[in-house]
C-alpha positions as CSV (number, residue, x, y, z in Angstrom):
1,X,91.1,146.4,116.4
2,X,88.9,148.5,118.4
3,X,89.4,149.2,122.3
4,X,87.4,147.0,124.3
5,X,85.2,150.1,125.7
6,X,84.1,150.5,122.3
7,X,82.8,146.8,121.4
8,X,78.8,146.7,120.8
9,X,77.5,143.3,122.4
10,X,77.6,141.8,118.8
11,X,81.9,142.9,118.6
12,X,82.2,140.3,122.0
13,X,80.2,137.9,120.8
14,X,82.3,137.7,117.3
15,X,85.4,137.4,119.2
16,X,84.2,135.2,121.8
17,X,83.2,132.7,118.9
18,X,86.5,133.3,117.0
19,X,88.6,132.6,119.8
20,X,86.9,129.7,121.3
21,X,84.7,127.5,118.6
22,X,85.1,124.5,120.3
23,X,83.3,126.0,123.2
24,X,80.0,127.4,121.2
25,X,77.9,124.1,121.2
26,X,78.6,124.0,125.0
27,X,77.5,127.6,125.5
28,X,74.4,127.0,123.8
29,X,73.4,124.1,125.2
30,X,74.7,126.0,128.2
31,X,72.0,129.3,127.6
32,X,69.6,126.2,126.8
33,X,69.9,124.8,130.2
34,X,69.6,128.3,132.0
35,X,66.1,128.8,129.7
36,X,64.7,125.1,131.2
37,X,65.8,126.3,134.4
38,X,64.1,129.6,134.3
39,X,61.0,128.1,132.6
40,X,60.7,125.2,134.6
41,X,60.5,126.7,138.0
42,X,58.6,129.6,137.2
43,X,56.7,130.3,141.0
44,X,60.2,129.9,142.8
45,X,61.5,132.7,140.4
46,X,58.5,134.3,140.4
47,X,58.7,134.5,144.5
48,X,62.0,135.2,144.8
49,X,62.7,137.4,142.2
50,X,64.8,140.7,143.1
51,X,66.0,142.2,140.1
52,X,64.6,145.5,139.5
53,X,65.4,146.0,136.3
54,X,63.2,144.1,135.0
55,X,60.0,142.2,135.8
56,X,59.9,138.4,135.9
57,X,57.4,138.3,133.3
58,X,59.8,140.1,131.2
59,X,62.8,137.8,132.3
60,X,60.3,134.5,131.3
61,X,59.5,136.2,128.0
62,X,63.2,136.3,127.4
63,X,64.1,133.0,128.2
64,X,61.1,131.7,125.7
65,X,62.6,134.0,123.4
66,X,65.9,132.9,123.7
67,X,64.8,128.9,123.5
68,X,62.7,129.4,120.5
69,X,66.0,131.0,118.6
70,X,68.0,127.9,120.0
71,X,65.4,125.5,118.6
72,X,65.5,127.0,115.5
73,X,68.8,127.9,114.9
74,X,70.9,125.7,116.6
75,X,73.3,124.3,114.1
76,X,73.6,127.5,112.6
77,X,74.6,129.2,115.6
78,X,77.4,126.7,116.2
79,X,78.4,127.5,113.1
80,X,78.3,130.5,111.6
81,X,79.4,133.3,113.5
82,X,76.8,136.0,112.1
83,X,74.0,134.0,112.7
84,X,75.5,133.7,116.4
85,X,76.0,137.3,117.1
86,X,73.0,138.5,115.1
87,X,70.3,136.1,116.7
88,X,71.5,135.7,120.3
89,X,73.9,138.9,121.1
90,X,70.8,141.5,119.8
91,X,67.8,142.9,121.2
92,X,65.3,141.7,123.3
93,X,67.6,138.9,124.4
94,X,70.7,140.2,124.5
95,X,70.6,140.7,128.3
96,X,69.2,137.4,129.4
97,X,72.1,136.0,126.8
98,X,74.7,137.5,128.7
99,X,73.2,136.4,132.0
100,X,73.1,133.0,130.6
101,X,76.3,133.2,129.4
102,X,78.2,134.5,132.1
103,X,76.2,132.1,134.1
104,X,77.5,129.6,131.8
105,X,81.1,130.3,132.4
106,X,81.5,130.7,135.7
107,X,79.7,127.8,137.0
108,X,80.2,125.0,134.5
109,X,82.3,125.5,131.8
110,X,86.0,123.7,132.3
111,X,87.9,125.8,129.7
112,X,89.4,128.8,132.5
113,X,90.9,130.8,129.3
114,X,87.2,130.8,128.2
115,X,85.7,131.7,131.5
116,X,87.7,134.4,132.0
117,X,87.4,135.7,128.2
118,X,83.6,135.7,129.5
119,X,84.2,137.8,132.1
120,X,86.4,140.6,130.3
121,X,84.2,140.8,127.5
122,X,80.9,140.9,129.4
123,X,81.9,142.4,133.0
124,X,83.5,145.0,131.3
């Protein structure tokens, strides 16, 4: 196995999925959740946004990026581990997936093994 320094996004994501299936369909309905959120109150991010990075119309675009690929791929994703990594832990949304999915862990997941998987993989 590889060093953890020298994992692409994709390398995390594959290990994330191996090591906690059980968790996947949360997680994306998790991501799903953060893309409503983001979507849905659109001025009060819009006002308040701070993260100079990126725009918020770039952020928006991601999260109705990221949706469409959850509404058309959902089963799949929970599923098959390639069509996880490949669709959700590549570019454009790669970054707004990790958000999400940090997000994700750290505020609502109950699996602590899981959460802090999250965090080594994608704090690293």
């Amino acid at each position: 196995m590889k060093a953890l320094h020298q994992f692409f996004n994709t390398d995390k994501a594959a290990l994330l999925f191996d090591l906690f299936p059980q968790e996947i369909p949360k997680l994306l309905t998790g991501i799903n959740s953060y893309c409503d959120y983001i979507i849905s109150n659109e001025e009060t991010h819009r006002k308040e946004w701070g993260f100079g990075l990126f725009t918020f119309d770039y952020w928006l675009q991601l999260a109705k990026n990221t949706q469409d690929i959850l509404n058309t791929g959902s089963e799949n994703l929970a599923k098959r581990r390639r069509c996880f990594c490949d669709q959700l832990f590549e570019m454009p949304v790669v970054m707004f997936v990790i958000d999400a999915t940090v997000k994700y862990a750290e505020r609502h997941c109950d699996n602590k093994k899981f959460t802090a998987m999250v965090a080594i993989l994608f704090h690293a």
